[in-house]
C-alpha positions as CSV (number, residue, x, y, z in Angstrom):
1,X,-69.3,-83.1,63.8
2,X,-66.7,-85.9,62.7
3,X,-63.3,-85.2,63.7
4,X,-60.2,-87.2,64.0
5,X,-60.0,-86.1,67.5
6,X,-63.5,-87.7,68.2
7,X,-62.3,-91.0,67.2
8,X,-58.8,-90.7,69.1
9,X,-56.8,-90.5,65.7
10,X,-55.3,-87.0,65.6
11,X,-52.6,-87.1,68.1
12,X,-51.0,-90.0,66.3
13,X,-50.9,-87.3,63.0
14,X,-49.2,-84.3,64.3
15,X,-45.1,-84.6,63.0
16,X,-75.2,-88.3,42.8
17,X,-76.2,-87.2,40.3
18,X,-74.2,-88.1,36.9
19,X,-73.9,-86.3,34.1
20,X,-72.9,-87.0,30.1
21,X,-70.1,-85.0,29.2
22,X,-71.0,-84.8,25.4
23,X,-72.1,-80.7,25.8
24,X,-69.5,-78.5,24.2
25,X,-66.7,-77.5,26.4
26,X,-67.3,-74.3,28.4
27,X,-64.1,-74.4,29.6
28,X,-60.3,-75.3,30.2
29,X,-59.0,-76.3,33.3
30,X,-55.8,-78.5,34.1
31,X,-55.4,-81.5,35.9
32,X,-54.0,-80.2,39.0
33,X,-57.2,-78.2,38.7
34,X,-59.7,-80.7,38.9
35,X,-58.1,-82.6,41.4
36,X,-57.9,-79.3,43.5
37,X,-61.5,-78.2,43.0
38,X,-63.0,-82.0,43.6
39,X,-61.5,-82.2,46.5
40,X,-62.6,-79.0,47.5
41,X,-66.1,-79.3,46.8
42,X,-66.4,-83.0,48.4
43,X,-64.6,-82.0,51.9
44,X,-67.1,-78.4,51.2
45,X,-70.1,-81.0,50.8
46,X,-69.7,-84.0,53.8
47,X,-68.0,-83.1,56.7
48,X,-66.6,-87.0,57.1
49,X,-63.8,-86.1,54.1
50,X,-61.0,-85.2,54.8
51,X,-57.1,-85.5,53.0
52,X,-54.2,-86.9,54.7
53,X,-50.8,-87.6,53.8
54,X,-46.8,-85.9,53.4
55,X,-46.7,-82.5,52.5
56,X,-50.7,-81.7,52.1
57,X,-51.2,-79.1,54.5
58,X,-48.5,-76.5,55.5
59,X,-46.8,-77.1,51.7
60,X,-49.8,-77.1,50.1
61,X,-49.0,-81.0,48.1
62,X,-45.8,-81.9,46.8
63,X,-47.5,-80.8,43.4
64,X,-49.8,-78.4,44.3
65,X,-52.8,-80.4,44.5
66,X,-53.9,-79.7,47.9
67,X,-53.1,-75.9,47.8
68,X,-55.8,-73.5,49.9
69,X,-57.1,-76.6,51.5
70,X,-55.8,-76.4,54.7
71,X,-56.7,-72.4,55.2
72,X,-60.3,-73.2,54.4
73,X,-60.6,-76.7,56.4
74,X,-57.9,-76.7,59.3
75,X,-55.3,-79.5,59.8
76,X,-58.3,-81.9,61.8
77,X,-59.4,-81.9,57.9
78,X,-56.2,-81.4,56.0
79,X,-53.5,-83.8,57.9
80,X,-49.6,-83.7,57.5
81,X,-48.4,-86.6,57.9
82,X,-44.8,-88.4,59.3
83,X,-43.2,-90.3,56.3
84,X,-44.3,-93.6,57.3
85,X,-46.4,-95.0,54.3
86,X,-47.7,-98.1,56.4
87,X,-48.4,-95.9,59.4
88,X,-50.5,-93.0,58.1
89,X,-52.5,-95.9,55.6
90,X,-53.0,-97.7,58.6
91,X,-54.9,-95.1,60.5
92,X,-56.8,-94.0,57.3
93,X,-58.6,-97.3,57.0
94,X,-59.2,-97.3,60.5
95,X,-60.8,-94.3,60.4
96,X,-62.4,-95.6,57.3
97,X,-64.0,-98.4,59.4
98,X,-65.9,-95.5,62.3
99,X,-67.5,-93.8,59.3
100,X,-65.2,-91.2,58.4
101,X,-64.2,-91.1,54.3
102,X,-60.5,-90.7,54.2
103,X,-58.1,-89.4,51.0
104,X,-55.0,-90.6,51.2
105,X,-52.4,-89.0,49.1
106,X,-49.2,-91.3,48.4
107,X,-46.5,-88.8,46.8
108,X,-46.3,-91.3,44.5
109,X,-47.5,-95.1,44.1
110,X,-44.4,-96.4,44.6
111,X,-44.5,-95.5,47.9
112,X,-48.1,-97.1,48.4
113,X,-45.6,-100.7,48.1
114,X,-44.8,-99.9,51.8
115,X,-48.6,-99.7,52.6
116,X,-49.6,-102.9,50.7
117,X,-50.6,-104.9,53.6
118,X,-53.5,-102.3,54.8
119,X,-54.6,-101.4,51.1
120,X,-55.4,-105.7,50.3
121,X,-55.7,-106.9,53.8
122,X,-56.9,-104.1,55.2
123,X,-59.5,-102.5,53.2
124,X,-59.8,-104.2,50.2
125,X,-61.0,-107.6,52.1
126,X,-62.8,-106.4,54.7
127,X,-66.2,-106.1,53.6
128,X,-66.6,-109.3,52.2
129,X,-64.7,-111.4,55.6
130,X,-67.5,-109.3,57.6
131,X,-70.5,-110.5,55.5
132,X,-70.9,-106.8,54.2
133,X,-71.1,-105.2,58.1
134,X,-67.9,-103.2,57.6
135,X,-67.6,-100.3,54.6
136,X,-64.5,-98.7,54.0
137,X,-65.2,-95.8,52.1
138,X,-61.6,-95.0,51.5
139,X,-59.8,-93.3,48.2
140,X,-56.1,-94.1,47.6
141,X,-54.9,-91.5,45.4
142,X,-51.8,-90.0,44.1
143,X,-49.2,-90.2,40.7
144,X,-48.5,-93.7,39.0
145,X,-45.8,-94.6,36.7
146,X,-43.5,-93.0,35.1
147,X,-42.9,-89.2,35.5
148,X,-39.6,-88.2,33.6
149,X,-36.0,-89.4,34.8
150,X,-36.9,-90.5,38.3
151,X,-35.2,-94.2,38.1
152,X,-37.1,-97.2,38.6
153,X,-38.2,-97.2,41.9
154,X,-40.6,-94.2,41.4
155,X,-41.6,-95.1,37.3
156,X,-43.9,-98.4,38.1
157,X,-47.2,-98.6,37.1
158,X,-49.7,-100.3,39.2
159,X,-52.9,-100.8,37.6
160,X,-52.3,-104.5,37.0
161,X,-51.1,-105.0,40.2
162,X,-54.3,-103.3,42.1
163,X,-57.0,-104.5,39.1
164,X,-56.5,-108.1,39.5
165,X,-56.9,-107.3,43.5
166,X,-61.2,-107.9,44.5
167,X,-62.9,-105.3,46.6
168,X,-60.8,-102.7,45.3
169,X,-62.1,-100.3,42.1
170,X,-59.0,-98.9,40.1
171,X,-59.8,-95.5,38.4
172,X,-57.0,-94.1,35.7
173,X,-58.5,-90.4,34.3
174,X,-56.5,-88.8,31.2
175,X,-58.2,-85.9,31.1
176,X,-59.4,-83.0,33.3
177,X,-63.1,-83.9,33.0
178,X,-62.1,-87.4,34.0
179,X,-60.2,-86.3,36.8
180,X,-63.1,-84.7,38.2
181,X,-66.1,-86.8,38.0
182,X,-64.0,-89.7,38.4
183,X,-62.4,-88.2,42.1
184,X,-65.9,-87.1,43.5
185,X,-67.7,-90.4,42.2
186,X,-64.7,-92.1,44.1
187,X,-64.9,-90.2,47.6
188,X,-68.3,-90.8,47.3
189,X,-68.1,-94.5,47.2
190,X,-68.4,-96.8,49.6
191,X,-65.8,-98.7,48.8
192,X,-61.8,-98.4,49.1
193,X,-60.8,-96.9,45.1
194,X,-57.5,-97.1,43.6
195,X,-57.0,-93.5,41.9
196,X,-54.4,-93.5,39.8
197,X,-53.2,-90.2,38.5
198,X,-50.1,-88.9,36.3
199,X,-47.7,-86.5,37.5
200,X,-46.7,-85.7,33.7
201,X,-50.6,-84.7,33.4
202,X,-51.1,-82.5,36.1
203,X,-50.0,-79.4,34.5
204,X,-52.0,-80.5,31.0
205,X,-55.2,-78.1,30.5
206,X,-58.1,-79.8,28.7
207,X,-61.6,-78.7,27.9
208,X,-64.6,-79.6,30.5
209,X,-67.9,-79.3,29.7
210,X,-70.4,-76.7,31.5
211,X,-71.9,-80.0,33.0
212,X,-68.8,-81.2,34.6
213,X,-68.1,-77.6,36.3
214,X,-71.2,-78.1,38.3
215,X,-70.5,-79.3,41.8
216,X,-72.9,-81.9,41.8
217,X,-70.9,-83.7,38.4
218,X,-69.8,-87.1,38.8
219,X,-68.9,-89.9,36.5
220,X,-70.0,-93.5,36.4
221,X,-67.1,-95.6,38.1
222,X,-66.9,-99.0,35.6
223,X,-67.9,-96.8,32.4
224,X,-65.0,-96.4,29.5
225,X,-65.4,-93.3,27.2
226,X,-64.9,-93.3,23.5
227,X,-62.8,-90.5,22.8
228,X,-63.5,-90.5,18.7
229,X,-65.2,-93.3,16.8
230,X,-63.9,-95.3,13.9
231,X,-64.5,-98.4,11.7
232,X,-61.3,-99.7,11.2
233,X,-59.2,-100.5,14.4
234,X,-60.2,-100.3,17.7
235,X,-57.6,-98.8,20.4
236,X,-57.8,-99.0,23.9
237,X,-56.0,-97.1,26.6
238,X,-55.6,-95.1,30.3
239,X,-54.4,-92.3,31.6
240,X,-51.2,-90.7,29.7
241,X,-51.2,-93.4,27.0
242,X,-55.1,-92.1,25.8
243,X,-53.4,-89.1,24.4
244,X,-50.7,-91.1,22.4
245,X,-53.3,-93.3,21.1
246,X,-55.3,-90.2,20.2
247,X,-52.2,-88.9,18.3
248,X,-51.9,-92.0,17.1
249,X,-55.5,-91.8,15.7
250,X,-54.9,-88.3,13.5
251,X,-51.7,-90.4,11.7
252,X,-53.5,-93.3,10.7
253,X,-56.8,-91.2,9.1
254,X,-53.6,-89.0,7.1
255,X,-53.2,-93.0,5.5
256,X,-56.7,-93.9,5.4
257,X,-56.9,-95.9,8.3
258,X,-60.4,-94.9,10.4
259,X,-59.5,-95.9,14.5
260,X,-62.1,-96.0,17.2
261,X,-60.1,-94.7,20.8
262,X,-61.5,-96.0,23.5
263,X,-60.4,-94.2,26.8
264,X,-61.1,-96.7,29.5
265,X,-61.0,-94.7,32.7
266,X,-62.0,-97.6,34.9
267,X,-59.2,-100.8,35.5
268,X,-61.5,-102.4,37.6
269,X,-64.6,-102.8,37.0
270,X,-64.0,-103.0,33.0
271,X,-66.5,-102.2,30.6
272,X,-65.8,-105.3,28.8
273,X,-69.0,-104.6,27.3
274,X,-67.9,-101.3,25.5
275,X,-64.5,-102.8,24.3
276,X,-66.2,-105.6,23.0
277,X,-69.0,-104.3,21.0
278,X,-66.1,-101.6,19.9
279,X,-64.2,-104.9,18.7
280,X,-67.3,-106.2,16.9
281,X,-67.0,-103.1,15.1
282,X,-63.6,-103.2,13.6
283,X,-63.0,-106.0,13.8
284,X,-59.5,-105.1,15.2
285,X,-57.9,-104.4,18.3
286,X,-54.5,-102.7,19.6
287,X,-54.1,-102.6,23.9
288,X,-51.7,-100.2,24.8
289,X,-50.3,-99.6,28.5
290,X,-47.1,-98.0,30.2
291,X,-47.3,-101.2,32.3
292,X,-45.5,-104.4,32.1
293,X,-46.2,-106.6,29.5
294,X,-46.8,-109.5,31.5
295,X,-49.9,-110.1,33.3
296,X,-50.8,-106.4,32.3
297,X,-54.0,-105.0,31.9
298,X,-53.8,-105.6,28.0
299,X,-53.5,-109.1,28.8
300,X,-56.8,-109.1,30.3
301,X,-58.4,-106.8,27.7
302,X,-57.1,-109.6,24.9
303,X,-58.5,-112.2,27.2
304,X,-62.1,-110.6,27.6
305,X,-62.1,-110.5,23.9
306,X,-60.9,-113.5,22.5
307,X,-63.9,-115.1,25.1
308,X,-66.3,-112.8,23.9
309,X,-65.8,-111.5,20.3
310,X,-63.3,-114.4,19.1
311,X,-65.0,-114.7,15.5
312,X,-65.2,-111.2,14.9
313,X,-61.5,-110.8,14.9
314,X,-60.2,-110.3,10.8
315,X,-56.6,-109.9,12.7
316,X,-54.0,-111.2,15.7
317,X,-54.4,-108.5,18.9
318,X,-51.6,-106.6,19.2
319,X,-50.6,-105.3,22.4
320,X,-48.4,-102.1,23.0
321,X,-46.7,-102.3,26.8
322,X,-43.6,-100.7,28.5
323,X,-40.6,-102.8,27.8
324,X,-40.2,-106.0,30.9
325,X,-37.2,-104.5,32.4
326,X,-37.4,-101.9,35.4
327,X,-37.4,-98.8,34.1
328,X,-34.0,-97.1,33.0
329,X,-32.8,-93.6,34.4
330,X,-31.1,-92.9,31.5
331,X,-33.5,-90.8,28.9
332,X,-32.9,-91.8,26.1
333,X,-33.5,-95.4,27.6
334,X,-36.1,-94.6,29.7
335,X,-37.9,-93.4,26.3
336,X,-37.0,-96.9,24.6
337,X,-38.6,-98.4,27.7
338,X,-42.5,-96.7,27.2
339,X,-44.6,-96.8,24.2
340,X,-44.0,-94.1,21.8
341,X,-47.3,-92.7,19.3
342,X,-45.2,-94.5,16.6
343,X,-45.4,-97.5,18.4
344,X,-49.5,-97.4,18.1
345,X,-49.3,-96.4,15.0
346,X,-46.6,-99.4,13.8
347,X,-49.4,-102.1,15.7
348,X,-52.1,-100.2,13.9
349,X,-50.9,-100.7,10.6
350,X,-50.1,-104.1,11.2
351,X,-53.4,-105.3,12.1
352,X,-55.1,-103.4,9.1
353,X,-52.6,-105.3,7.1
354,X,-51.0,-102.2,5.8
355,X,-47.2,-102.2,5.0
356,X,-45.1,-100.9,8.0
């Protein structure tokens, strides 16, 4: 039996198979859903799992996603944590290093900036600086970016920031299938993975197929999704910005204007490959991100294609980012400062030449 106690840890925290989800959907479920049962049926299946962080045991997660976990698993399996970001990260890689597969819920990612030293220097770097004797099967997970009116210190989006790191893998779901196959294929890696969720999503119910209800489903870490195909414009996006572009989509087919959505679900690894022959395709490209412009993920989507599938472009890349100042309070700036469906469909438009 694994145990925090066994390894010394718990006093200090008192205070595969894989599936294609093209079947038709049996189902809806939300977010908060999928997060809840994954997690569930993970700790359910390896005795090593188990969820640590503020608020996930006696209040059930800040938003609900740990709720009836710790009744079924105890608080050796559920922690509650102090509010000490760099403290309770700490000890989850540790415990990462004797065996155990920690979940660490940050409240949001924001707060993960406290923890930064033990998520790169920590986890992220140690297999490689110990020739591949050390694993850290850890999963980092919890909201990213902007939720609605919480200032700028709690609206950041950090998939740049953790995709450009190596030895970590960044996942980004949008829907509730995602969510699912995405979490368990990350608890079950052996690697520490970056799961970046969206508070704003949480609540959102989406079809799953009969497949992905299964306990055993679980989705290819690396591999992007096409969400509908097209011919005349690729667009690519994660998370909360796949359903704009997906909105986006139904506009531009009212005008004639055929867009292929690529939902990428995996920062790091990319599936260059996908976007590319996508690209090849249309000929076309539009990036869109909450992130930063600069250095954004975007960037390095343009990057892989002008290396790649330079003469198939017929048109400049245009790239759809948050604005490059820290994000307002106010909301009518704050909705200025993210990308808007007309947005996608303005960059759309332009690189199909069509009057905007």
């Amino acid at each position: 039996m694994y145990s925090l106690q066994r390894i010394g840890l718990g006093h200090l925290l008192n205070s595969s198979k894989c599936y294609s989800s093209e079947a038709a959907a049996a189902k809806k479920m939300t977010v908060r859903e999928a997060l809840n049962s994954a997690l569930d049926e993970e700790m359910s299946a390896d005795p090593k799992v188990f969820l640590m962080g503020e608020e996930v045991g006696e209040y059930q997660g800040a938003y609900k996603i740990s709720k009836g976990l710790l009744e079924k698993y105890g608080p050796e399996r559920v922690c509650d944590t102090p509010i000490t970001e760099a403290g309770f990260t700490g000890i989850g890689v540790g415990a990462a290093y004797y065996g155990l597969k920690p979940v660490v819920e940050f409240m949001t990612f924001n707060f993960a900036m406290q923890a930064m030293d033990h998520i790169i220097n920590s986890a992220a770097k140690t297999n490689y600086m110990s020739a591949g004797q050390i694993s850290v099967p850890i999963v980092f997970r919890g909201p990213n970016g902007a939720a609605a009116g919480v200032g700028a210190q709690h609206s950041q989006c950090y998939a740049a920031w953790y995709g450009s790191c190596p030895g970590l893998k960044v996942l980004a779901p949008y829907s509730s299938e995602d969510t699912r196959g995405l979490l368990k294929a990350a608890i079950r890696d052996p690697d520490p993975v970056i799961f970046l969720e969206n508070e704003l999503l949480y609540g959102e119910s989406f079809p799953v197929s009969a497949e992905a209800v299964d306990s055993s489903f679980c989705l290819p870490i690396g591999k992007a999704k096409i969400e509908i195909e097209g011919k005349d414009v690729t667009i690519t996006a994660f998370s909360k910005m796949v359903g704009y572009a997906l909105k986006a989509a139904e506009i531009l087919a009212k005008e004639g204007i055929s867009a292929e959505v690529i939902n990428l679900r995996s920062i790091r690894p990319l599936d260059r490959a996908t976007i590319n022959a996508s690209v090849r395709k249309t000929n076309r490209l539009v990036t869109v991100e909450e992130g930063f412009p600069q250095h954004g993920v975007g960037a390095e989507i343009c990057t892989s294609v002008i290396e790649e599938s330079f003469e198939y472009l017929d048109a400049p890349v245009e790239r759809i980012a948050g604005a490059d100042v820290p994000m307002p309070y106010a909301a009518n700036l704050e909705r200025m400062a993210l990308p808007q469906v007309e947005d996608v469909v303005r960059a759309a438009k332009r690189t199909c030449y069509r009057s905007v």
